[in-house]
CHARMM internal coordinates of N, CA and C (Angstrom, degrees):
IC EDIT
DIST 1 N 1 CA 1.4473
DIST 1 CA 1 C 1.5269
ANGL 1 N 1 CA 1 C 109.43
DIST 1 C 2 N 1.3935
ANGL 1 CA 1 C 2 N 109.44
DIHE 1 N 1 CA 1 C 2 N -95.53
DIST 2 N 2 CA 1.4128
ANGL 1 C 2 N 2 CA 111.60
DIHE 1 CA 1 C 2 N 2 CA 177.05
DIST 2 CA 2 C 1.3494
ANGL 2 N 2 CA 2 C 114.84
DIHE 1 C 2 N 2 CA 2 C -126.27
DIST 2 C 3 N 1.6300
ANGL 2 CA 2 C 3 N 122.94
DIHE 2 N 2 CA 2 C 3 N 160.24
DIST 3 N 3 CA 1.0362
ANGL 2 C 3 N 3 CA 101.96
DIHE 2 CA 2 C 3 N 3 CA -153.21
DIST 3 CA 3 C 2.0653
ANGL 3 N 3 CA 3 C 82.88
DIHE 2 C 3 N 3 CA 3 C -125.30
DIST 3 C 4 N 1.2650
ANGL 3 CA 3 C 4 N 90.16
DIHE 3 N 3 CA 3 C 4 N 141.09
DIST 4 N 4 CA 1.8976
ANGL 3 C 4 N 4 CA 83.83
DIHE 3 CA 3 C 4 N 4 CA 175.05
DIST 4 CA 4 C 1.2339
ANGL 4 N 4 CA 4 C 114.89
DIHE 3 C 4 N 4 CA 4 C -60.31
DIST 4 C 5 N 1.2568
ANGL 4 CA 4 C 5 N 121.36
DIHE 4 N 4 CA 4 C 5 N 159.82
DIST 5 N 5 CA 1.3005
ANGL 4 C 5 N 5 CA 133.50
DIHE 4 CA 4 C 5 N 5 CA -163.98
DIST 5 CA 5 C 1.8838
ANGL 5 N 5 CA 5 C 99.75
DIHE 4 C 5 N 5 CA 5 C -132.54
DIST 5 C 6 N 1.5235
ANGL 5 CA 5 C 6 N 93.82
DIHE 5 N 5 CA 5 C 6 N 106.31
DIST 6 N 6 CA 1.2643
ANGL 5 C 6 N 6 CA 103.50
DIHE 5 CA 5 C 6 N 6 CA 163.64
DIST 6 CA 6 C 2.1800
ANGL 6 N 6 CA 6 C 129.45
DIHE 5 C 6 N 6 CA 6 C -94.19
DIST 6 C 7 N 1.5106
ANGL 6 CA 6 C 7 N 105.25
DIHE 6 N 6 CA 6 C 7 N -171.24
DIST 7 N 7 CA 1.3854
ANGL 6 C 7 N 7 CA 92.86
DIHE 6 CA 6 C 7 N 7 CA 164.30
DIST 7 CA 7 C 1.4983
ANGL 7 N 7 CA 7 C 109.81
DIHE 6 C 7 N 7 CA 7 C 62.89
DIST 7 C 8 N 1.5079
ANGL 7 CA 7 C 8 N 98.12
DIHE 7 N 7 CA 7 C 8 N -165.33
DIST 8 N 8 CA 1.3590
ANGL 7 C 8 N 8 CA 106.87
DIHE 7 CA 7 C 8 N 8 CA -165.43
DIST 8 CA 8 C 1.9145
ANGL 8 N 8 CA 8 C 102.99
DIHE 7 C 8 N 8 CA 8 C -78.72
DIST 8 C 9 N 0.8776
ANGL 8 CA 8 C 9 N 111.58
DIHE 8 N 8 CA 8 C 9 N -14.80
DIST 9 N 9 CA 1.8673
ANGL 8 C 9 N 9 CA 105.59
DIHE 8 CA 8 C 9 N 9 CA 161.36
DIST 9 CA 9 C 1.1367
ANGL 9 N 9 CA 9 C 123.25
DIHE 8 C 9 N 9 CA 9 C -72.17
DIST 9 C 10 N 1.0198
ANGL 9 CA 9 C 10 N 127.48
DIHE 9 N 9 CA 9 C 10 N 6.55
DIST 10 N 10 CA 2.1390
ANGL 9 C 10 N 10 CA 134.02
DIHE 9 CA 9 C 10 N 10 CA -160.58
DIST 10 CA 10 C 1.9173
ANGL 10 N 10 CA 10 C 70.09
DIHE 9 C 10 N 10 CA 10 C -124.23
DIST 10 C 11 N 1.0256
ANGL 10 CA 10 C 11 N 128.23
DIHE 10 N 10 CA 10 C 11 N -62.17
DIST 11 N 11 CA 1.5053
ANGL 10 C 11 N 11 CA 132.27
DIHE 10 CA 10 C 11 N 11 CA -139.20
DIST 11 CA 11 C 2.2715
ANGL 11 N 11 CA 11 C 93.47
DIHE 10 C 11 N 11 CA 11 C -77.55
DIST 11 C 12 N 1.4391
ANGL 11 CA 11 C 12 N 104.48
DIHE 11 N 11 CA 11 C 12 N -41.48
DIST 12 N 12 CA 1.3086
ANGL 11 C 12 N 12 CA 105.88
DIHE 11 CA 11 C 12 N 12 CA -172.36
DIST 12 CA 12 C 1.7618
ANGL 12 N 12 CA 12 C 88.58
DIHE 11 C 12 N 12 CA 12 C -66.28
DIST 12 C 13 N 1.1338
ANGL 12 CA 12 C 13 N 141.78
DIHE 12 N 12 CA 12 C 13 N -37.83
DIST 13 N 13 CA 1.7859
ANGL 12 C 13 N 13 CA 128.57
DIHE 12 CA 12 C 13 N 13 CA -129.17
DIST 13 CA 13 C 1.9650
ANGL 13 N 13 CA 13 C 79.89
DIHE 12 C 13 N 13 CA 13 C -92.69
DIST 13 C 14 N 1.6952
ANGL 13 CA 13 C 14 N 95.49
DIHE 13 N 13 CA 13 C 14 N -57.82
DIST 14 N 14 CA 1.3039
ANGL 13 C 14 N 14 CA 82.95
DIHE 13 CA 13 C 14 N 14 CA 158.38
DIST 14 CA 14 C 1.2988
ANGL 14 N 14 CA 14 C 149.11
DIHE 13 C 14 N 14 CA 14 C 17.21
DIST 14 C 15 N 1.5381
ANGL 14 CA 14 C 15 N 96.18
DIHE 14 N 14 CA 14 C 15 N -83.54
DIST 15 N 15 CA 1.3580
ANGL 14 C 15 N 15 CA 134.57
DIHE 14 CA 14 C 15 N 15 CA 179.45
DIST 15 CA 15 C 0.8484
ANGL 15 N 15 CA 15 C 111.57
DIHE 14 C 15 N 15 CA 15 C -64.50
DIST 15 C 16 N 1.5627
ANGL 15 CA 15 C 16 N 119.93
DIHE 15 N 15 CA 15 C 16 N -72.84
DIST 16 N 16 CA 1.6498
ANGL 15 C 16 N 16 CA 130.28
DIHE 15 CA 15 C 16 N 16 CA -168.03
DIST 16 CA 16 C 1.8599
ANGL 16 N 16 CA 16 C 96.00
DIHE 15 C 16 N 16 CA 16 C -65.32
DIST 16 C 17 N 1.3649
ANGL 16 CA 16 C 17 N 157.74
DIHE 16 N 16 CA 16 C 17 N -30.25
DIST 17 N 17 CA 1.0531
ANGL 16 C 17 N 17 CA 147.32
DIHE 16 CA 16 C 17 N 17 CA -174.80
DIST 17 CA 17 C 1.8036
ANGL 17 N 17 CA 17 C 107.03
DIHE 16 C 17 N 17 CA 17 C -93.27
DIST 17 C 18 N 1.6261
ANGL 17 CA 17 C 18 N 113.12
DIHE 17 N 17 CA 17 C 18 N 15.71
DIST 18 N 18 CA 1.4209
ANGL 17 C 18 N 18 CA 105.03
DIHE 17 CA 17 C 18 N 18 CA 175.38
DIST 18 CA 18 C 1.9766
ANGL 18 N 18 CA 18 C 101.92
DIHE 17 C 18 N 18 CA 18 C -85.87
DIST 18 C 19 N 1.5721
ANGL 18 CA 18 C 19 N 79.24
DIHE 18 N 18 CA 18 C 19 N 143.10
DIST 19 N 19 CA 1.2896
ANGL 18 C 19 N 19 CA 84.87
DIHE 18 CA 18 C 19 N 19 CA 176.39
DIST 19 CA 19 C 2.1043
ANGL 19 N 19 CA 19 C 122.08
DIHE 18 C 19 N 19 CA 19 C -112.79
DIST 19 C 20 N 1.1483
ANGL 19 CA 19 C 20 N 122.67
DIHE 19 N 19 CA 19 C 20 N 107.99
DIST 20 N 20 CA 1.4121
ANGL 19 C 20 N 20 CA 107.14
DIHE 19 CA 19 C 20 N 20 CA -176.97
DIST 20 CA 20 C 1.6533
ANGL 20 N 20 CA 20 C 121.00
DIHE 19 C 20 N 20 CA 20 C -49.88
DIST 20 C 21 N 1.2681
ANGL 20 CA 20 C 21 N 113.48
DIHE 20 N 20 CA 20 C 21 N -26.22
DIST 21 N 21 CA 1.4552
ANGL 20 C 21 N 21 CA 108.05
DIHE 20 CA 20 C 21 N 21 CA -163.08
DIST 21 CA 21 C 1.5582
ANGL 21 N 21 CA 21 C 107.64
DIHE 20 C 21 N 21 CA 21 C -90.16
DIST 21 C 22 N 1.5611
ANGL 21 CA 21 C 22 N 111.50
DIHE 21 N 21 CA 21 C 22 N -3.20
DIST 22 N 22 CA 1.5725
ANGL 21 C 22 N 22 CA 131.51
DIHE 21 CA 21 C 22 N 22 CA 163.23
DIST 22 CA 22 C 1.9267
ANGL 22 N 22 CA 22 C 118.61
DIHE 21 C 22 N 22 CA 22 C -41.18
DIST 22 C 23 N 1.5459
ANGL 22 CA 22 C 23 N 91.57
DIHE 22 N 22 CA 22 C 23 N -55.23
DIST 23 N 23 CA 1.1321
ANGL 22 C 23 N 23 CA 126.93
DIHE 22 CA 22 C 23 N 23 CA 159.47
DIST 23 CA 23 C 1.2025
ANGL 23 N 23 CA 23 C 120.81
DIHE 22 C 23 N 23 CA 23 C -37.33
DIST 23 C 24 N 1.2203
ANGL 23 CA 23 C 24 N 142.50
DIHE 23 N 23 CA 23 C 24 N -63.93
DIST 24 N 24 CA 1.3819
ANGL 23 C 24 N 24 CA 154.12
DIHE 23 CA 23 C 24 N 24 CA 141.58
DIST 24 CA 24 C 1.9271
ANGL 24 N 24 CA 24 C 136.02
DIHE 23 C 24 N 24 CA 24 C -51.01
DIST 24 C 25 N 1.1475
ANGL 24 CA 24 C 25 N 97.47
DIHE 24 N 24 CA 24 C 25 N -8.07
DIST 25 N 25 CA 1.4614
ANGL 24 C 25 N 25 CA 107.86
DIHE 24 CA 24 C 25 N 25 CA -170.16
DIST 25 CA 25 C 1.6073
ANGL 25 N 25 CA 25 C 106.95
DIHE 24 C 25 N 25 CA 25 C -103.50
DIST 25 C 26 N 1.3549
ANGL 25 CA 25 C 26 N 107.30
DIHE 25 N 25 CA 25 C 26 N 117.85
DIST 26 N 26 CA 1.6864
ANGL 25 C 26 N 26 CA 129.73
DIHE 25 CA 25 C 26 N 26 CA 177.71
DIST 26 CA 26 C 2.0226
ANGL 26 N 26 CA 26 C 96.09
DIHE 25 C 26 N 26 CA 26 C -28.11
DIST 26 C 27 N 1.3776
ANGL 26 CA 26 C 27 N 94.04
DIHE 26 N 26 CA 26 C 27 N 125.47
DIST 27 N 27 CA 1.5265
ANGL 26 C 27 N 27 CA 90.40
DIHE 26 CA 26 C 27 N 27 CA 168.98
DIST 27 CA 27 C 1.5050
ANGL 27 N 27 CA 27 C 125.77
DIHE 26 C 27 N 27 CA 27 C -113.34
DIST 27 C 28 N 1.3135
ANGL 27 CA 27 C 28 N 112.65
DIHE 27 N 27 CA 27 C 28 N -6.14
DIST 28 N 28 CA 1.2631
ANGL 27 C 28 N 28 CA 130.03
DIHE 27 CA 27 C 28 N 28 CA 166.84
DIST 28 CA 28 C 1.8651
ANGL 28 N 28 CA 28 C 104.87
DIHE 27 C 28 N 28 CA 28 C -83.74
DIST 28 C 29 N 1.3646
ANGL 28 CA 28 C 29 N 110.49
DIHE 28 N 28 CA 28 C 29 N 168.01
DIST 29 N 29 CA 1.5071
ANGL 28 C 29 N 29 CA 115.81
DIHE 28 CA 28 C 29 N 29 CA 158.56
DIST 29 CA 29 C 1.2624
ANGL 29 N 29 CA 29 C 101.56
DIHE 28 C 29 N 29 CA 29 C -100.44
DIST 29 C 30 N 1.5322
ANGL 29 CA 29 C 30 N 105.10
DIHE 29 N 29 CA 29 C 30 N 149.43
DIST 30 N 30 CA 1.5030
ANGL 29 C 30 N 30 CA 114.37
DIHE 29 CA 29 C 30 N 30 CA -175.60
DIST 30 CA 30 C 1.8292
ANGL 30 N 30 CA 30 C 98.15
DIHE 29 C 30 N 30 CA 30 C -70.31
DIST 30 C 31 N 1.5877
ANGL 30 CA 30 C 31 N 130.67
DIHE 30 N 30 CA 30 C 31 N 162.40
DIST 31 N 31 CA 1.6531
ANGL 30 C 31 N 31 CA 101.64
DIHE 30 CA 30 C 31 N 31 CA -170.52
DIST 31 CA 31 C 2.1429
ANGL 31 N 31 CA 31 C 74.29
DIHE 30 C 31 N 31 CA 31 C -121.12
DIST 31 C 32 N 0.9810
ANGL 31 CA 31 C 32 N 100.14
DIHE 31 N 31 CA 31 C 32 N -171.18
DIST 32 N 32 CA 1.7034
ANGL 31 C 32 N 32 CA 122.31
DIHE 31 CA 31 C 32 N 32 CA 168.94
DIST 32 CA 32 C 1.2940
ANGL 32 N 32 CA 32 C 130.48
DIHE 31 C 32 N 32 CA 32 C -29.36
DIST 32 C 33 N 1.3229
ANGL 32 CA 32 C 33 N 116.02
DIHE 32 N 32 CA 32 C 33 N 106.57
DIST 33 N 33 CA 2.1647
ANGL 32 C 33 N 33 CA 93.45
DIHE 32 CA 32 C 33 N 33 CA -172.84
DIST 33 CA 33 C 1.1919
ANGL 33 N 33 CA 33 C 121.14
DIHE 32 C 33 N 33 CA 33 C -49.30
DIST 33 C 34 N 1.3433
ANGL 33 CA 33 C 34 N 129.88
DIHE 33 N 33 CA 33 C 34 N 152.92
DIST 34 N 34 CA 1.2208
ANGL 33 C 34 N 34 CA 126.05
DIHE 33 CA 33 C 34 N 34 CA -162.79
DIST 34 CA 34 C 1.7912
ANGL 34 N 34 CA 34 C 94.39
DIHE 33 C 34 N 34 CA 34 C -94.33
DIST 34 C 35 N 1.7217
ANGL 34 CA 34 C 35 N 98.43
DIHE 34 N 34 CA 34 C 35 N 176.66
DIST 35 N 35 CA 1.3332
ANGL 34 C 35 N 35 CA 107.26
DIHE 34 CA 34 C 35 N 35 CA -168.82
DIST 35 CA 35 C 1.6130
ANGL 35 N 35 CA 35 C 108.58
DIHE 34 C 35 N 35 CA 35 C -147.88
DIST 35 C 36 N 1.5031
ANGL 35 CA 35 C 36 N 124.63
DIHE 35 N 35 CA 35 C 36 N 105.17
DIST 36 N 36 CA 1.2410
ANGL 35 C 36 N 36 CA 110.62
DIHE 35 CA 35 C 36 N 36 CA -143.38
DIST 36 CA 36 C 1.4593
ANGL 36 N 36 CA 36 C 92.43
DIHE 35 C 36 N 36 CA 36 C -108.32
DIST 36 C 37 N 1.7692
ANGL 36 CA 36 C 37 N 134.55
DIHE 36 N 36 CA 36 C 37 N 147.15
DIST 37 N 37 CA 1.2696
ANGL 36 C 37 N 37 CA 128.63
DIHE 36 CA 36 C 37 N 37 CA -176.82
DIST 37 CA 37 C 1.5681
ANGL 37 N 37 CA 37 C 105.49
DIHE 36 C 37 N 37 CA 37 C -122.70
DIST 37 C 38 N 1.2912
ANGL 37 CA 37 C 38 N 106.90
DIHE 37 N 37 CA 37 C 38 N 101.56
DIST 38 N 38 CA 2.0356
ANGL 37 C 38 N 38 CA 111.21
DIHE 37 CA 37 C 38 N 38 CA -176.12
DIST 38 CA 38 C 1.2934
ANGL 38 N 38 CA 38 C 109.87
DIHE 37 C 38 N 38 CA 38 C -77.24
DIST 38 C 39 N 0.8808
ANGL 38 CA 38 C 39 N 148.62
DIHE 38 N 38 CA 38 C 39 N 91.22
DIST 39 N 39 CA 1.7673
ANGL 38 C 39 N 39 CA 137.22
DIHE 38 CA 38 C 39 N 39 CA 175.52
DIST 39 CA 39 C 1.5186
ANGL 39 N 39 CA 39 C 102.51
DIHE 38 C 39 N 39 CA 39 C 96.62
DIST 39 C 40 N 0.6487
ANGL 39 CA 39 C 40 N 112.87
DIHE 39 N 39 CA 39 C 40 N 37.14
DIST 40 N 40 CA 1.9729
ANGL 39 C 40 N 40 CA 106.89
DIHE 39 CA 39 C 40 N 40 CA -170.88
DIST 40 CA 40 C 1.8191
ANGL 40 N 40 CA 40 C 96.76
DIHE 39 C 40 N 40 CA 40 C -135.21
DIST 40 C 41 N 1.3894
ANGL 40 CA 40 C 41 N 107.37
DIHE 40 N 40 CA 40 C 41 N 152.46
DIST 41 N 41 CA 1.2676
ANGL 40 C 41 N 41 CA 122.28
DIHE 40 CA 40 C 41 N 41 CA -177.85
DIST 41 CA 41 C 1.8614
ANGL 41 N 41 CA 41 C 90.69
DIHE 40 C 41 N 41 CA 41 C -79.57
DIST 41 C 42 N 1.6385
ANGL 41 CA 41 C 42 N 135.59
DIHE 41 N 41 CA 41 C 42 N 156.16
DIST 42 N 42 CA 1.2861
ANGL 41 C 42 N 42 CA 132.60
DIHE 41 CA 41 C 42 N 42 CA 165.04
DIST 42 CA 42 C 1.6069
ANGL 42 N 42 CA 42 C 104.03
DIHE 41 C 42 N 42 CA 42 C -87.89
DIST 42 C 43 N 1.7063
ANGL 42 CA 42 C 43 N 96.58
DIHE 42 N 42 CA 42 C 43 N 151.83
DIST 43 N 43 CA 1.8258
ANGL 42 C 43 N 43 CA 99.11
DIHE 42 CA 42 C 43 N 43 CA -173.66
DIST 43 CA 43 C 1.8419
ANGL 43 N 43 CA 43 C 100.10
DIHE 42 C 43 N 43 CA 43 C -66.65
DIST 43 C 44 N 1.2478
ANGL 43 CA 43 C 44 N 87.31
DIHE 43 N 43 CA 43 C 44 N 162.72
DIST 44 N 44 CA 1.6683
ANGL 43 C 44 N 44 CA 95.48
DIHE 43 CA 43 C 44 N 44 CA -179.52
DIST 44 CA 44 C 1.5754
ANGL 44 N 44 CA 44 C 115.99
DIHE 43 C 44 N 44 CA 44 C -61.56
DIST 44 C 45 N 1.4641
ANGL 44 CA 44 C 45 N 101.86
DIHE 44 N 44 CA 44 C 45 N -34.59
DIST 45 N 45 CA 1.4987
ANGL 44 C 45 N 45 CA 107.26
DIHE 44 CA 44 C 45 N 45 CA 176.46
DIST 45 CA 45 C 1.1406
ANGL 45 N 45 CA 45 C 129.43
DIHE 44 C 45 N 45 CA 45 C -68.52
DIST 45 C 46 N 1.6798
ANGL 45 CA 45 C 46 N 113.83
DIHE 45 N 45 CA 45 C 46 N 15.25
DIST 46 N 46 CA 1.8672
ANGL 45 C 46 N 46 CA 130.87
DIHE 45 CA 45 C 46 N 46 CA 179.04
DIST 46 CA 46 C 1.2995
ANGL 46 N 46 CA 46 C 92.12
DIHE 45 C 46 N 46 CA 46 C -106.82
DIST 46 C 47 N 1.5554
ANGL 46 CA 46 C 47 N 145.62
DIHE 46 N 46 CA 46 C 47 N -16.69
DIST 47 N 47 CA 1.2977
ANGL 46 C 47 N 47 CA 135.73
DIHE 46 CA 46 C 47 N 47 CA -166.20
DIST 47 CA 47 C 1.5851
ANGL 47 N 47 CA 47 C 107.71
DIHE 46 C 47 N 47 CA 47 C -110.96
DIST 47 C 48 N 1.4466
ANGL 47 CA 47 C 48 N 131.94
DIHE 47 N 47 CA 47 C 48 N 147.39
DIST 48 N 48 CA 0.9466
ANGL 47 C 48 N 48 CA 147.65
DIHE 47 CA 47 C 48 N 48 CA -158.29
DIST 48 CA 48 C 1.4598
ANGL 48 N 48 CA 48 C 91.92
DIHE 47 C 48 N 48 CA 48 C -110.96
DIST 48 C 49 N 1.4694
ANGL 48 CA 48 C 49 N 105.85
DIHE 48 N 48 CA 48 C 49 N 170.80
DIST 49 N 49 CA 1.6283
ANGL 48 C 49 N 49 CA 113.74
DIHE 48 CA 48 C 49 N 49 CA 176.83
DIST 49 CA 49 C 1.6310
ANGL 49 N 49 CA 49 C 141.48
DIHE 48 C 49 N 49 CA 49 C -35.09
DIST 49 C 50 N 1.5248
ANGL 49 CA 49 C 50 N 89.06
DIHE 49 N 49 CA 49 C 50 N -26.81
DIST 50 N 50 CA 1.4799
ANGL 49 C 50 N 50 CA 119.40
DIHE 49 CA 49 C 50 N 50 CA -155.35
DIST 50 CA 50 C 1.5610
ANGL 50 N 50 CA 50 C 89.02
DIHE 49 C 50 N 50 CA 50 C -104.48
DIST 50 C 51 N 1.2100
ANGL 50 CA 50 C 51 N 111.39
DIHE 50 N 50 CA 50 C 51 N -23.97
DIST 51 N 51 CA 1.6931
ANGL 50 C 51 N 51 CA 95.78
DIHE 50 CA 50 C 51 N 51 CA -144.79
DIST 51 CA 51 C 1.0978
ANGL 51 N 51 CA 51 C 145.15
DIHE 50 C 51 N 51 CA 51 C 135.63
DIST 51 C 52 N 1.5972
ANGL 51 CA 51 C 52 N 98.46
DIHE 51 N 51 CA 51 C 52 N -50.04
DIST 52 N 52 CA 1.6625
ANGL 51 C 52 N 52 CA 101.91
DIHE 51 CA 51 C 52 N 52 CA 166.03
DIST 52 CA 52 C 1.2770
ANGL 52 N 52 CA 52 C 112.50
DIHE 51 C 52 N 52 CA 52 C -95.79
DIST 52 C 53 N 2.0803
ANGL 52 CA 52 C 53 N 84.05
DIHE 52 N 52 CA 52 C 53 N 172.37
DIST 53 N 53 CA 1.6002
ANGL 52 C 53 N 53 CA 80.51
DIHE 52 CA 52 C 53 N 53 CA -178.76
DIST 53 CA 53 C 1.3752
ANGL 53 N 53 CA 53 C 121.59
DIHE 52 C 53 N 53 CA 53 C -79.21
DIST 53 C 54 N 1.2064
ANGL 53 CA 53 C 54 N 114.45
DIHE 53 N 53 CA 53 C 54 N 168.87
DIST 54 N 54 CA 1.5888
ANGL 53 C 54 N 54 CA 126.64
DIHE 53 CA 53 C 54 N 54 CA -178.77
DIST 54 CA 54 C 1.9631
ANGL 54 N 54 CA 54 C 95.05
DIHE 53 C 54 N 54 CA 54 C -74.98
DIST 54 C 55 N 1.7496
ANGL 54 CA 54 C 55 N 78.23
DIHE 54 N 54 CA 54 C 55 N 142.12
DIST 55 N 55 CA 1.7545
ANGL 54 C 55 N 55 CA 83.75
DIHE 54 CA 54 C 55 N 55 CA 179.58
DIST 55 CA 55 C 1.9549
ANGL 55 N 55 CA 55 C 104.25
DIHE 54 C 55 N 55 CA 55 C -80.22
DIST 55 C 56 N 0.8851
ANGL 55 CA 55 C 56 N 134.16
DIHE 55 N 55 CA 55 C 56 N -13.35
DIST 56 N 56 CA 1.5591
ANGL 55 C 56 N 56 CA 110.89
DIHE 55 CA 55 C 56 N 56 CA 157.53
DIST 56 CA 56 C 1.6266
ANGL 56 N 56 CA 56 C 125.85
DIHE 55 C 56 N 56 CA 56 C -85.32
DIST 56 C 57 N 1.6118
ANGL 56 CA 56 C 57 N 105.64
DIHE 56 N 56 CA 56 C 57 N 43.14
DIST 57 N 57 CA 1.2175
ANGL 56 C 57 N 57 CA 123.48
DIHE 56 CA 56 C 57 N 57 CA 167.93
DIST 57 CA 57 C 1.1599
ANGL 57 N 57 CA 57 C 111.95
DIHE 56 C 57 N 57 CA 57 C -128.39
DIST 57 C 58 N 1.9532
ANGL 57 CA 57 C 58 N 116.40
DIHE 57 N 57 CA 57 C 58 N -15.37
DIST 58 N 58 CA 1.4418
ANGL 57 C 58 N 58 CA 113.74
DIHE 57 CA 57 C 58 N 58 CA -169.27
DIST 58 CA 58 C 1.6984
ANGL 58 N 58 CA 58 C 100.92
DIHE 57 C 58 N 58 CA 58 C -89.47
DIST 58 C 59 N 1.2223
ANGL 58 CA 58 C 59 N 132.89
DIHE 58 N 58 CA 58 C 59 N 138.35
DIST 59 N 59 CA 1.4952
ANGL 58 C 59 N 59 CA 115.84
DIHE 58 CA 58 C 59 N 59 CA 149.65
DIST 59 CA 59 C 1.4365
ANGL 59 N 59 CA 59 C 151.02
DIHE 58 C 59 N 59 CA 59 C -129.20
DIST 59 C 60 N 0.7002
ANGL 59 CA 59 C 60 N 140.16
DIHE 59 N 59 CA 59 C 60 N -161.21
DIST 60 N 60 CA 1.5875
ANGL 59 C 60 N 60 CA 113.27
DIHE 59 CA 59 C 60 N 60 CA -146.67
DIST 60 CA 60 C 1.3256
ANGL 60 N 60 CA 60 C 91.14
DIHE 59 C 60 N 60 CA 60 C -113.90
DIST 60 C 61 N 1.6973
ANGL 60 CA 60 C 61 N 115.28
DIHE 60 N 60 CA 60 C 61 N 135.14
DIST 61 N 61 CA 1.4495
ANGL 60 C 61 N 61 CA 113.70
DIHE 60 CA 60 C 61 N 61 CA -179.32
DIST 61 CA 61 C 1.3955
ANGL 61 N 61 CA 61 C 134.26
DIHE 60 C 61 N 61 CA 61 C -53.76
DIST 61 C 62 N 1.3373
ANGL 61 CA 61 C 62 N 127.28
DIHE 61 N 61 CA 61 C 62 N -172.52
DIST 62 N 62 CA 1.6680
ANGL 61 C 62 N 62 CA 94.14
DIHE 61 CA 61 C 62 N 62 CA 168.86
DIST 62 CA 62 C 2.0394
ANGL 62 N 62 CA 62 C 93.94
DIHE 61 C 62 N 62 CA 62 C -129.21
DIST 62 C 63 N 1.1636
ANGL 62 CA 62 C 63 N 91.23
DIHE 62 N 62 CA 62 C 63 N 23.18
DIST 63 N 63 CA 1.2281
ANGL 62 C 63 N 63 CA 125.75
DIHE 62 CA 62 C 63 N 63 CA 170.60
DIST 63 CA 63 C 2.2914
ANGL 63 N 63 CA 63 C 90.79
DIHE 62 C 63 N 63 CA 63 C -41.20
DIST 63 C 64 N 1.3790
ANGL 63 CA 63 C 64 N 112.16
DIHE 63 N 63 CA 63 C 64 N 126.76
DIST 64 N 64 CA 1.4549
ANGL 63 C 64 N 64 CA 107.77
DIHE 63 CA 63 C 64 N 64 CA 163.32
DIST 64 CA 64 C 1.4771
ANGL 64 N 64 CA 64 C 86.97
DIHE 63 C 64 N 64 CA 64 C -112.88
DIST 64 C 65 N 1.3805
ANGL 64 CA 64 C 65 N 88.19
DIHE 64 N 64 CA 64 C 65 N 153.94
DIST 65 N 65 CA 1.5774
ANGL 64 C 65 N 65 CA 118.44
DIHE 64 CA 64 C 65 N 65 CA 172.84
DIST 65 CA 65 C 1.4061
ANGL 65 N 65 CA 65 C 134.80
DIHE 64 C 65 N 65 CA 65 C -135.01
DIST 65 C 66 N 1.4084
ANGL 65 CA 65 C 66 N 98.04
DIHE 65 N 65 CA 65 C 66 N 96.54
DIST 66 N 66 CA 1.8171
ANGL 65 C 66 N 66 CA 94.46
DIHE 65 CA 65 C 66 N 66 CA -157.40
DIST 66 CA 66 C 1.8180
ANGL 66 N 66 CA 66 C 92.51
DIHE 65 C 66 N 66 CA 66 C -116.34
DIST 66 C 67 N 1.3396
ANGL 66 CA 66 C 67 N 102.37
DIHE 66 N 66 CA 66 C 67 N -179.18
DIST 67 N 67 CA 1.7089
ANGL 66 C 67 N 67 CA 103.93
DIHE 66 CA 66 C 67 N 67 CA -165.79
DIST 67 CA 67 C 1.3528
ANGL 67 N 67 CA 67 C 98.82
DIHE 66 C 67 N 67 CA 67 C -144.52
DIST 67 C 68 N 1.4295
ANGL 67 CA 67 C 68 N 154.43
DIHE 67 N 67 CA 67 C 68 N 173.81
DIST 68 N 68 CA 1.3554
ANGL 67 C 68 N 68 CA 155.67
DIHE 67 CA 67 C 68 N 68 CA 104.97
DIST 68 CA 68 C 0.9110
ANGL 68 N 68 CA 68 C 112.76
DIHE 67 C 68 N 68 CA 68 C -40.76
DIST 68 C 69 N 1.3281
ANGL 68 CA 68 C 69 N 115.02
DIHE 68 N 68 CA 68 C 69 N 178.01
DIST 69 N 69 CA 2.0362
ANGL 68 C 69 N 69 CA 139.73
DIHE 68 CA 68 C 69 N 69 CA -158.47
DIST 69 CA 69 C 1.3734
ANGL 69 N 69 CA 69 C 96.68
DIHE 68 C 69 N 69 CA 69 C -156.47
END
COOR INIT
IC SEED 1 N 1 CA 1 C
IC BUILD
């Protein structure tokens, strides 16, 4: 079939298949708009068997979190 490509031919194809606009292009999928509830009880259909909520109701802050050294 094909044969791997080591050396400086693995390193040129590399090259020639880099793309700049790679660089720039969203790499995550955007996920669901969020839906925020202030003072309100959540619908039943956010809670799982137990109780809690279902994790495609939880979402992830946009909270950054950086530290010192």
């Amino acid at each position: 079939m094909f044969e791997k490509r080591t050396g400086l031919r693995a390193w040129y194809d590399r090259f020639a298949a880099f793309d700049v606009a790679q660089l720039f292009s969203r790499t995550k999928k955007i996920g669901p708009p969020r839906k925020v509830f202030v003072n309100e009880e959540l619908p039943q259909d956010y809670y799982d068997h137990k109780g809690r909520v279902k994790k495609e109701h939880v979402y992830v802050s946009n909270q950054v979190i950086t530290s010192k050294l």
